[in-house]
C-alpha positions as CSV (number, residue, x, y, z in Angstrom):
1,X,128.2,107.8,72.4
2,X,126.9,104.2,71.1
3,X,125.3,101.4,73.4
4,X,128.5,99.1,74.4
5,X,125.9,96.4,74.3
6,X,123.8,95.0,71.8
7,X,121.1,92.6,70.3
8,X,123.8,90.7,68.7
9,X,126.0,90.2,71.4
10,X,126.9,86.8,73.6
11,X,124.8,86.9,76.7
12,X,127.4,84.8,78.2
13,X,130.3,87.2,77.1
14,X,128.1,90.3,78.6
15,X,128.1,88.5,82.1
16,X,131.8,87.9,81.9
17,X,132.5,91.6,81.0
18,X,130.7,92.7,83.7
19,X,129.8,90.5,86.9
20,X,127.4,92.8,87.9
21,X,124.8,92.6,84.9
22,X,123.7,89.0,86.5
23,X,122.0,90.8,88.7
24,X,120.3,92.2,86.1
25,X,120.0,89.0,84.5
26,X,118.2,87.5,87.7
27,X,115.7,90.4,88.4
28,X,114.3,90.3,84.5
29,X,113.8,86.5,85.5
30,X,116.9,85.2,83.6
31,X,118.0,81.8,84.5
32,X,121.9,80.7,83.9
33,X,122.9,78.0,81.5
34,X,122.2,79.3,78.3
35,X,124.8,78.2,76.4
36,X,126.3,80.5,73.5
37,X,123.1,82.3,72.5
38,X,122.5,85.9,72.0
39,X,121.3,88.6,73.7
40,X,118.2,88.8,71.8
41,X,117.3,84.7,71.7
42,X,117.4,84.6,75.1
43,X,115.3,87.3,76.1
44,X,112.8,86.0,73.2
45,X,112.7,82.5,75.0
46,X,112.3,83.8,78.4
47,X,109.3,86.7,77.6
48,X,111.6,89.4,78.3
49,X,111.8,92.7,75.8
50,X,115.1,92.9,74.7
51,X,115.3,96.6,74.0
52,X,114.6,97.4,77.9
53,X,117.0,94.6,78.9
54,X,119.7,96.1,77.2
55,X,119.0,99.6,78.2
56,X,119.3,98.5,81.8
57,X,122.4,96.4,81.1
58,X,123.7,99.3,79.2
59,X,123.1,101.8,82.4
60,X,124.0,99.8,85.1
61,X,127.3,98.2,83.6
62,X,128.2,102.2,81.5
63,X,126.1,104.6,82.7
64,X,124.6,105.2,79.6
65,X,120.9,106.5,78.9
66,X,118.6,105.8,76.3
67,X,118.0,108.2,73.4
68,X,114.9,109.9,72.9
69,X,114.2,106.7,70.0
70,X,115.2,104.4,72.4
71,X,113.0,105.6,75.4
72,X,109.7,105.0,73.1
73,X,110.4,101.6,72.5
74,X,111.3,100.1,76.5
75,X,108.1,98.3,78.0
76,X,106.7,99.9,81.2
77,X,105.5,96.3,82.2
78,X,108.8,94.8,82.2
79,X,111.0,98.0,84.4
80,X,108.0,98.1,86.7
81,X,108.5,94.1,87.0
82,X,112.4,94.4,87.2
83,X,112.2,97.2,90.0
84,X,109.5,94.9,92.2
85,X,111.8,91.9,91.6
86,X,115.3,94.3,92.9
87,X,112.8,95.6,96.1
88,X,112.0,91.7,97.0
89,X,115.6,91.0,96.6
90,X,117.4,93.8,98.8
91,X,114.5,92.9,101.3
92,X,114.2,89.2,101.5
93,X,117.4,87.5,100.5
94,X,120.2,90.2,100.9
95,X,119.6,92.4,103.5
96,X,118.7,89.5,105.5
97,X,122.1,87.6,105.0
98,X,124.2,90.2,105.4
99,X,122.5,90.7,109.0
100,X,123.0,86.7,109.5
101,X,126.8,87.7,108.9
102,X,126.7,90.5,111.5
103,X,125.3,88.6,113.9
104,X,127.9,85.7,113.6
105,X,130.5,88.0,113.2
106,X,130.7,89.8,115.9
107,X,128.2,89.3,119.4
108,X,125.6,92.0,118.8
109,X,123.6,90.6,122.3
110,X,123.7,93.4,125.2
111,X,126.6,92.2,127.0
112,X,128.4,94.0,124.3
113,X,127.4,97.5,123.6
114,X,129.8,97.7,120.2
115,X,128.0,94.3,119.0
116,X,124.8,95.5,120.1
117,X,124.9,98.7,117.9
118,X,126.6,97.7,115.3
119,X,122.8,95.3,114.7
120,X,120.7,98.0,116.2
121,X,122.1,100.8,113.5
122,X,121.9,97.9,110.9
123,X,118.2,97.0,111.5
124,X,117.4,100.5,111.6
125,X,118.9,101.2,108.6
126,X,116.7,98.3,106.8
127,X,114.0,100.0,108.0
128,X,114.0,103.0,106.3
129,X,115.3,100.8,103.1
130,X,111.8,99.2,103.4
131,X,109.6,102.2,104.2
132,X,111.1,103.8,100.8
133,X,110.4,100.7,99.4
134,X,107.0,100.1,100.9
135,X,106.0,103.6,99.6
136,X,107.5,103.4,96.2
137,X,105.4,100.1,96.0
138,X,102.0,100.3,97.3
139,X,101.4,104.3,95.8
140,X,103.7,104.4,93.4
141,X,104.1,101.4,91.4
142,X,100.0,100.9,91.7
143,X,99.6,104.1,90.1
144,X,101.5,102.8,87.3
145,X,99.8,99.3,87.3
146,X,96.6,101.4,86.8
147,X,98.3,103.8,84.2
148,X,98.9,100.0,81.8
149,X,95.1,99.4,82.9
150,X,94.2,102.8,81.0
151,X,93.0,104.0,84.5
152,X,94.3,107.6,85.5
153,X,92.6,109.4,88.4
154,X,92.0,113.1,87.5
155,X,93.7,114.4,91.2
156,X,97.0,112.0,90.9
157,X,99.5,112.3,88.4
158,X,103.8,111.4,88.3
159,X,104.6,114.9,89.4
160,X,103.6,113.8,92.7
161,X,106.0,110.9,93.3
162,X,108.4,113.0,91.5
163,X,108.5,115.4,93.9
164,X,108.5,113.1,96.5
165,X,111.4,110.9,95.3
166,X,113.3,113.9,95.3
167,X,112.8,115.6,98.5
168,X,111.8,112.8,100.6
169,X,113.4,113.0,104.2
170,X,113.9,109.4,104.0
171,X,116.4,109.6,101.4
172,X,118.8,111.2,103.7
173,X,118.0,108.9,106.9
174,X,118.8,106.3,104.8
175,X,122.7,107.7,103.9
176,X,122.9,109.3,107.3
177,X,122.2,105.4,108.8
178,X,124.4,103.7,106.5
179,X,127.2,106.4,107.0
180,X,127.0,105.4,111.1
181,X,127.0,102.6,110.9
182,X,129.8,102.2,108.4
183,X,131.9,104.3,111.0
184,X,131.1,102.1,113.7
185,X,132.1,98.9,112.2
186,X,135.5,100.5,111.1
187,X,136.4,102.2,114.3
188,X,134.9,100.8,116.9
189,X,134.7,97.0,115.9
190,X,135.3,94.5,119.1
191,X,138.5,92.8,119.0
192,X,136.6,89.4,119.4
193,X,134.9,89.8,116.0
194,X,135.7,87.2,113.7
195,X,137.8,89.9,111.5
196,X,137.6,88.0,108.4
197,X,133.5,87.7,108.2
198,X,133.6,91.0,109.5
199,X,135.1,92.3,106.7
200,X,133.3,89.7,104.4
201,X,129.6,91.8,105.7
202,X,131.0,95.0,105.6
203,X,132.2,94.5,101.7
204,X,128.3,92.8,101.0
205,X,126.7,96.0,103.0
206,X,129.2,98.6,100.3
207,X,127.7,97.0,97.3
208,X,124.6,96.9,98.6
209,X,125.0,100.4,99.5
210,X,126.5,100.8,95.6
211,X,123.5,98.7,93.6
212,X,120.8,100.7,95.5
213,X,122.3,104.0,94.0
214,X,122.4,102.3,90.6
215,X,118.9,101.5,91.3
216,X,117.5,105.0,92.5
217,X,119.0,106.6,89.1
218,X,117.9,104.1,87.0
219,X,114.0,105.1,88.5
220,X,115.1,108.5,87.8
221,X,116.9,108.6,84.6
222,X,114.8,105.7,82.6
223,X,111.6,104.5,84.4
224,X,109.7,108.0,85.4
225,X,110.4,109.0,81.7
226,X,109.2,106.1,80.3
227,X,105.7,106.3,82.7
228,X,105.5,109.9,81.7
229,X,105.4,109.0,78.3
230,X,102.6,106.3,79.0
231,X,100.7,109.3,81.5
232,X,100.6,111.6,78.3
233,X,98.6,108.6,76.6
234,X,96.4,107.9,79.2
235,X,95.4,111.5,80.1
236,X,93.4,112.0,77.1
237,X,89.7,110.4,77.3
238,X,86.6,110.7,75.8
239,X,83.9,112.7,76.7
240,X,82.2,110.6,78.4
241,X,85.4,109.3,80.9
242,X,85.8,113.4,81.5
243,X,82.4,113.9,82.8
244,X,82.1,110.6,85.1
245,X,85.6,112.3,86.5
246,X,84.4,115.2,87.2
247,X,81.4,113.4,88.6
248,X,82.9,111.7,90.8
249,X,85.4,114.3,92.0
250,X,82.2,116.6,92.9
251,X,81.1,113.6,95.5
252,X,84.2,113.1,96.6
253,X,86.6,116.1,96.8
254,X,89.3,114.1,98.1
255,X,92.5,112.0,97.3
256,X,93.4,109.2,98.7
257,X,96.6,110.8,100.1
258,X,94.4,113.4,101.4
259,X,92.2,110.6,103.4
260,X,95.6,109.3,104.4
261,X,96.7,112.9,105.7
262,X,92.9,113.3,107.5
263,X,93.3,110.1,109.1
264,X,96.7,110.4,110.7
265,X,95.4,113.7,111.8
266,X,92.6,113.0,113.7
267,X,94.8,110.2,115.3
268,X,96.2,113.2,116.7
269,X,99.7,112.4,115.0
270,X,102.2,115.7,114.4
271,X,103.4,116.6,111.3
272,X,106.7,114.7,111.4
273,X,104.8,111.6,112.7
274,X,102.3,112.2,109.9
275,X,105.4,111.9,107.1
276,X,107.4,109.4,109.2
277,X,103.5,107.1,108.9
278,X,103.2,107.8,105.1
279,X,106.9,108.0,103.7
280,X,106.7,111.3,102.4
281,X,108.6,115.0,103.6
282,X,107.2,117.2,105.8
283,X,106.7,120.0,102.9
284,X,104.7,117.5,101.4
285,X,102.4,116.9,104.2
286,X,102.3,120.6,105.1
287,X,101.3,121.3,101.4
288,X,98.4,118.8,101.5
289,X,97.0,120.1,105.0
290,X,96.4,123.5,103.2
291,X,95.3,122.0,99.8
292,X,92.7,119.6,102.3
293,X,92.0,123.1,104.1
294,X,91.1,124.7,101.0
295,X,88.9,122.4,99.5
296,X,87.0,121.5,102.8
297,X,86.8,124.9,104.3
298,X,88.0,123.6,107.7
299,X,91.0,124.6,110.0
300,X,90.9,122.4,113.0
301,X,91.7,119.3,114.2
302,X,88.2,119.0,115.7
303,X,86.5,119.7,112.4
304,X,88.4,117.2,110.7
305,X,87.4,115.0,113.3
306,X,83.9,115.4,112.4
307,X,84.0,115.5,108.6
308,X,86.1,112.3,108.7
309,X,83.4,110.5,110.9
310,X,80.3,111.4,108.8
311,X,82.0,110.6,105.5
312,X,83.5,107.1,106.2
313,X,87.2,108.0,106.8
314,X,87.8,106.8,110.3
315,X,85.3,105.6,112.8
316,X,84.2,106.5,115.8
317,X,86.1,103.5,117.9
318,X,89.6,104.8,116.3
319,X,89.7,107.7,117.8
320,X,87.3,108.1,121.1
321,X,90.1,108.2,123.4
322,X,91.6,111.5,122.2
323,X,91.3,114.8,122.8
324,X,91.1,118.3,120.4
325,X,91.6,121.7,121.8
């Protein structure tokens, strides 16, 4: 099946054939008000790669992937950039104003338990929308700012966030939430809500609900492919990269996520506090505990107490209130 839209085509007639490709527009950094010109002169003017562009446009409006030709030539720099420009949306402008519209909507102080919920499940809901996020974007999105640097640590690769993109826990908290709270609004919605703005929040929070889907297969179907492409380049080095790798992995048998997992540890957190902390599922957590176990050659809290003192993880202050059987 062949790309609906191309090079060639009207920016301005793209927009008007689907509404929801200014989004796209916006978060490659695409201002309005460019007249009559094409697809291609306007991403030349504004630094944008207009091969990516359209493969997004081409996803999000049809549903269409890239071919295998297609995938070699999109630019990691500019999906990474158009994925952190979509997180500061959803977190700073949109999530925001559709809680504004709740809150004016309907009376969401405790005098009215219905009002009251309807914010608390929507805040909570935000909340795991930005501990994805916060995840995907410290760990994930560094790794591949480091990939574009040439810079690929020898005990971190994409299979990782693969595997936790798919089976994190967070993925279903974050359906589960929107599912509530949906069925609150639509059953149990005071009858002194201003219906109309009601309505008006609860159509903003469906799309919302709609473009992050869009945006979650997009990650899936073109951006991990694309960075696995650029990971098969940056895995091979030269012989002198290999041995300062292996030099340094002898002095520090570690990951970071493995320091990460120590630390929470000897905080005394559980396992489900431990993947709640990090944004990551409990098999995951489980699976490094053994892997940290392994390579250490300890099996206790306590001892992880100790080897996490003497080598810089945590210090002593952090931690001299609890208590290890």
């Amino acid at each position: 099946m062949g790309h609906k839209y191309h090079g060639n085509d009207s920016l301005a007639e793209l927009i008007g054939d689907d509404f929801n490709l200014l989004q796209v527009m916006s978060r490659f950094g695409i201002a309005l008000g460019f007249g009559d010109k094409s697809v291609d002169e306007v991403c030349r003017e504004n630094n944008v790669d207009t091969d990516t562009f359209l493969a997004v446009c081409n996803f999000v409006s049809q549903g269409l992937k890239p071919s295998f030709d297609e995938y070699m030539s999109l630019h990691v720099e500019s999906l990474l950039a158009y994925l952190r420009k979509s997180h500061t949306f959803y977190l700073d402008f949109l999530l925001p104003g559709i809680r504004h519209m709740f809150v004016e909507a309907v009376d969401c102080s405790t005098r009215n338990e219905i009002g009251f919920l309807i914010l608390k499940f929507f805040d909570d809901y935000v909340a795991e929308i930005k501990c994805h996020q916060d995840y995907e974007s410290d760990h994930f999105f560094t790794y591949v700012e480091n990939l574009l640097k040439g810079v690929r640590p020898a005990d971190v690769c994409l299979q990782h966030f693969e595997d936790d993109h798919v089976h994190l826990d967070h993925d279903k908290l974050i359906a589960q939430k929107m599912a509530d709270l949906k069925n609150i609004i639509i059953r149990y919605s005071p009858s002194s809500a201003n219906k109309d703005l009601l309505n008006d929040a609860l159509m903003h929070l469906c799309r919302f609900e709609k473009d992050m889907d869009v945006h979650t297969r997009l990650e899936d179907t073109i951006f991990i492919p694309v960075v696995s492409m650029l990971e098969s380049q940056v895995e091979v080095n030269d012989g002198e990269s290999e041995a300062l790798a292996n030099e340094t992995n002898e002095k520090d048998p570690l990951s970071q996520r493995e320091k990460e997992i120590i630390t929470c540890v000897v905080k005394g957190q559980t396992n489900k506090e431990i993947a709640d902390t990090l944004c990551i599922a409990m098999h995951t957590v489980l699976t490094h505990r053994r892997n940290i176990a392994k390579k250490l050659d300890i099996h206790t809290p306590a001892g992880l107490v100790i080897y996490a003192i003497v080598h810089g993880i945590v210090k002593v202050e952090d931690i001299k209130d609890l208590q290890y059987n």
